[in-house]
C-alpha positions as CSV (number, residue, x, y, z in Angstrom):
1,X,-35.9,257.8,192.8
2,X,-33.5,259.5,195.1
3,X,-30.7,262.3,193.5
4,X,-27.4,261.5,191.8
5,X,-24.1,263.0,192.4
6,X,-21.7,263.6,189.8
7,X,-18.0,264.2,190.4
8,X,-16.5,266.0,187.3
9,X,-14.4,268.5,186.1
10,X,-14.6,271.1,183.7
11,X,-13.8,270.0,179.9
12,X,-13.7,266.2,180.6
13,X,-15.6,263.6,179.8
14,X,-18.0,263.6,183.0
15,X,-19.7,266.8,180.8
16,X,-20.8,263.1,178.4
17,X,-22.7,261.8,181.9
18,X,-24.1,265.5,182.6
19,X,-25.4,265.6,179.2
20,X,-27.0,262.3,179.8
21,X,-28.3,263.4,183.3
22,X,-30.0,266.1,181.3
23,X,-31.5,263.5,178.2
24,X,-32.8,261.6,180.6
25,X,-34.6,264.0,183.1
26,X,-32.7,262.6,185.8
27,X,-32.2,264.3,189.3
28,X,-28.8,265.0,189.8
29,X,-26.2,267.5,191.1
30,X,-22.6,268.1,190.2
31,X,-19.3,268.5,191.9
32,X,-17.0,270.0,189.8
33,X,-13.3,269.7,191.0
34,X,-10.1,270.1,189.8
35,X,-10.1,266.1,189.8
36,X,-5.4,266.0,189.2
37,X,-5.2,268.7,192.3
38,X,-3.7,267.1,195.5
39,X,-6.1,268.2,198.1
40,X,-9.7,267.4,199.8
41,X,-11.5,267.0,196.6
42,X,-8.8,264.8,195.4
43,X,-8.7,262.3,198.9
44,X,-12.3,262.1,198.2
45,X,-11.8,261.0,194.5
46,X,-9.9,258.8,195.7
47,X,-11.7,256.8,198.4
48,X,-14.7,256.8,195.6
49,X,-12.8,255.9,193.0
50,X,-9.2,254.1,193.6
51,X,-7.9,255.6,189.5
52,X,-8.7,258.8,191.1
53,X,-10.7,259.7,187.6
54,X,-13.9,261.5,186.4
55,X,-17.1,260.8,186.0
56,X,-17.3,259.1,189.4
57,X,-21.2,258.7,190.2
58,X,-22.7,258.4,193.5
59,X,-26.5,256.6,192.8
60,X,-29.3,257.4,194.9
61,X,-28.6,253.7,196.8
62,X,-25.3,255.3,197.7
63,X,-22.9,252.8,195.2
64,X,-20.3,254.1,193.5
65,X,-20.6,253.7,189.7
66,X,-17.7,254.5,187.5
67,X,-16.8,253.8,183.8
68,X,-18.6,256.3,181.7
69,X,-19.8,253.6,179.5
70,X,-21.2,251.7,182.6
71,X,-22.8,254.6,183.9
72,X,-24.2,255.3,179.8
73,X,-25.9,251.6,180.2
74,X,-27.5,251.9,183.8
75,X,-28.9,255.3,182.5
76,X,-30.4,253.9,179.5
77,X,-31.7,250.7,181.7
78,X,-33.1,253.0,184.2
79,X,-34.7,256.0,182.0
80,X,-35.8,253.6,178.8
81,X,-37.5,256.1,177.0
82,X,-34.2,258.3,177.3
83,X,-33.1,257.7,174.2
84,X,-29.7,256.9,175.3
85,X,-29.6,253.6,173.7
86,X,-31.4,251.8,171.4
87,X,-33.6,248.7,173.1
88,X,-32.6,245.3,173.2
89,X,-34.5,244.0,170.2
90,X,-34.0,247.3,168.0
91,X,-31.8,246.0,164.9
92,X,-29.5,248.9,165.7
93,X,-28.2,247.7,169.4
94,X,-25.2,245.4,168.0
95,X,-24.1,249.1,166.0
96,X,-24.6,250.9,169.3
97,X,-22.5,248.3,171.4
98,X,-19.7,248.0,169.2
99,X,-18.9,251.9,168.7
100,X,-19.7,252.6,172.7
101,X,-16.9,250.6,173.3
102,X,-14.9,251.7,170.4
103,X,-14.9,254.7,171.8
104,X,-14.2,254.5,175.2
105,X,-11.9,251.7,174.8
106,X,-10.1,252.8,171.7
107,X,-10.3,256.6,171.4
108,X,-10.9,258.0,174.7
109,X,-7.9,256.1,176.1
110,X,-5.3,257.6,174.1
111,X,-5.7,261.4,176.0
112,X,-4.6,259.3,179.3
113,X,-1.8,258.3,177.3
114,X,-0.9,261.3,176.1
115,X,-1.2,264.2,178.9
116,X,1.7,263.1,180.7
117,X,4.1,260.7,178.8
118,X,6.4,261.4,182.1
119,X,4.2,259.4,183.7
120,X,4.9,256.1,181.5
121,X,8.6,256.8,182.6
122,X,10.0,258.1,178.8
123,X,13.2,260.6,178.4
124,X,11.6,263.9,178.2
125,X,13.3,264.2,174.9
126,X,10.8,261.9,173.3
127,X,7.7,263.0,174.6
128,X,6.8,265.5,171.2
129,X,7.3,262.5,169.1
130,X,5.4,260.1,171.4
131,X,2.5,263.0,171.7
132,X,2.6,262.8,167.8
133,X,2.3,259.3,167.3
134,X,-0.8,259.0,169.5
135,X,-2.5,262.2,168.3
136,X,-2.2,260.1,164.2
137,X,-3.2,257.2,166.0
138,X,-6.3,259.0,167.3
139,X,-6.9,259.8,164.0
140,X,-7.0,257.4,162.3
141,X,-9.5,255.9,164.9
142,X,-11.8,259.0,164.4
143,X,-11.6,258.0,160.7
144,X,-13.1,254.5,161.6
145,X,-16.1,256.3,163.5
146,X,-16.1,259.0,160.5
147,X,-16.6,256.2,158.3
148,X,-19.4,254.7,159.4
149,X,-21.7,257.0,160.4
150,X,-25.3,258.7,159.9
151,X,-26.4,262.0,159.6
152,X,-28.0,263.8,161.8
153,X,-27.5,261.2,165.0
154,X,-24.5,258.5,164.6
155,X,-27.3,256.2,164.2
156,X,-29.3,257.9,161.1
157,X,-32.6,259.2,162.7
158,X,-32.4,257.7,166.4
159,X,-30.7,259.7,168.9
160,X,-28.5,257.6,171.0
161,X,-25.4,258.3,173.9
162,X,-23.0,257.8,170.8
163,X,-24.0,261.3,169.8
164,X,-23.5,262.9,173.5
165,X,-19.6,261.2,173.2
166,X,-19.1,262.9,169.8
167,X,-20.2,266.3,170.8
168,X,-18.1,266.4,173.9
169,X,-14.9,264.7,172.4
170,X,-15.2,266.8,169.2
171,X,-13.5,269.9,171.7
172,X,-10.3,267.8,172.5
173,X,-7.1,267.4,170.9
174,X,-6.9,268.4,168.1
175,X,-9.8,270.3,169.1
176,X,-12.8,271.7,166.9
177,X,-11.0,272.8,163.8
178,X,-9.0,269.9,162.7
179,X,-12.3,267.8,163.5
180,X,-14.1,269.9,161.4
181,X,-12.2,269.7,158.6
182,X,-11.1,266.2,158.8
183,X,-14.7,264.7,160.1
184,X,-17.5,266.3,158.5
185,X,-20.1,263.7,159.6
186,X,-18.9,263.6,162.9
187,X,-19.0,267.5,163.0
188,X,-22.7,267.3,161.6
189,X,-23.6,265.2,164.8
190,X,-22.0,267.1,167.2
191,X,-22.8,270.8,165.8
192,X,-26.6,269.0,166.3
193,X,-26.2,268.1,169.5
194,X,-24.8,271.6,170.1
195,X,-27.9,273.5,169.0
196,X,-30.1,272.0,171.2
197,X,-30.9,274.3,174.3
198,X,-30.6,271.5,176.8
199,X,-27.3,270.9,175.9
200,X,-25.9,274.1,174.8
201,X,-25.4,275.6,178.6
202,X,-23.0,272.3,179.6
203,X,-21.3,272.3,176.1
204,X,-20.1,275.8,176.1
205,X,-19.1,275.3,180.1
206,X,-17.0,272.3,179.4
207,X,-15.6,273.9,175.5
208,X,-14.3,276.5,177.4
209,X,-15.9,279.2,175.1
């Protein structure tokens, strides 16, 4: 199998595909760009992927994969003993379905939302009140996940792509401190994920620290 490329950018969620990249032992290479820049990087983006948005993955074949989730699933199809997801007849793959696309549907949108409420065409003097309401709506959706999960993988003792969100997402807004103290399970998860060396390198990159 031929190498992937993978178009990110520093502290979004293309560092969840580069951590898979890494679980999975597949060959790939990263171009980081400032993805919201006007410019070359951008252009290309753009004829890649038409949102303009990262991760953007360019497979070995050349086709353009994009939809972290998506690209999640074809790992875990491609590298099955990844670890990424549990197998078609394990009694945990309805758990891991439903909370893959909790996430990315439910929680992950709400950042798009919220960097740039000028963009959804609201008087700039509502746009700390807007900010607010999505960042307790985001809560209470972390509460949800909080809810329901194992310790030490989301799953209890199998390691699965669920984890490699958590650890990642754990870094935005509100960012680690409020997730700590509000999400202790969650916190367990990631700060796991965190201390393992394959990870750590991308995670600190991507947290900024």
């Amino acid at each position: 199998m031929g190498k992937y490329v993978l178009i990110g950018s520093r502290g979004c969620g293309s560092a969840i595909i580069e951590l898979a990249m890494l679980q999975a032992g597949a060959e790939y290479e990263l171009e980081e760009i400032p993805y919201l820049e006007p410019g070359p990087d951008r252009d290309r983006l753009l004829e890649l992927n038409p949102l303009g948005q990262v991760p953007t993955l360019i497979m070995p074949s050349g086709e353009i994969l994009t939809e972290s989730a998506a690209i999640i699933l074809h790992l875990a199809d491609t590298f099955p003993d990844a670890e990424l997801a549990p197998s078609v007849a394990d009694k945990q793959r309805p758990a891991f379905l439903r909370w893959l696309i909790f996430i990315v549907s439910e929680i992950y949108p709400t950042w798009n939302y919220s960097d740039d409420p000028a963009r959804w065409q609201l008087p700039e003097a509502n746009h700390k009140r807007y900010r607010k309401a999505l960042e307790d709506h985001r809560l209470d959706l972390w509460r949800q996940v909080e809810d329901v999960a194992d310790t030490p993988y989301f799953l209890g003792s199998d390691p699965s792509a669920l984890d490699l969100y958590i650890a990642v997402m754990r870094n935005w807004t509100p960012g680690g401190d409020t997730f700590r103290r509000l999400f202790p399970k969650l916190t367990d998860i990631a700060d796991n994920i965190a201390g393992q060396d394959l990870f750590g390198n991308v995670l600190r990159r991507n947290s900024g620290e």
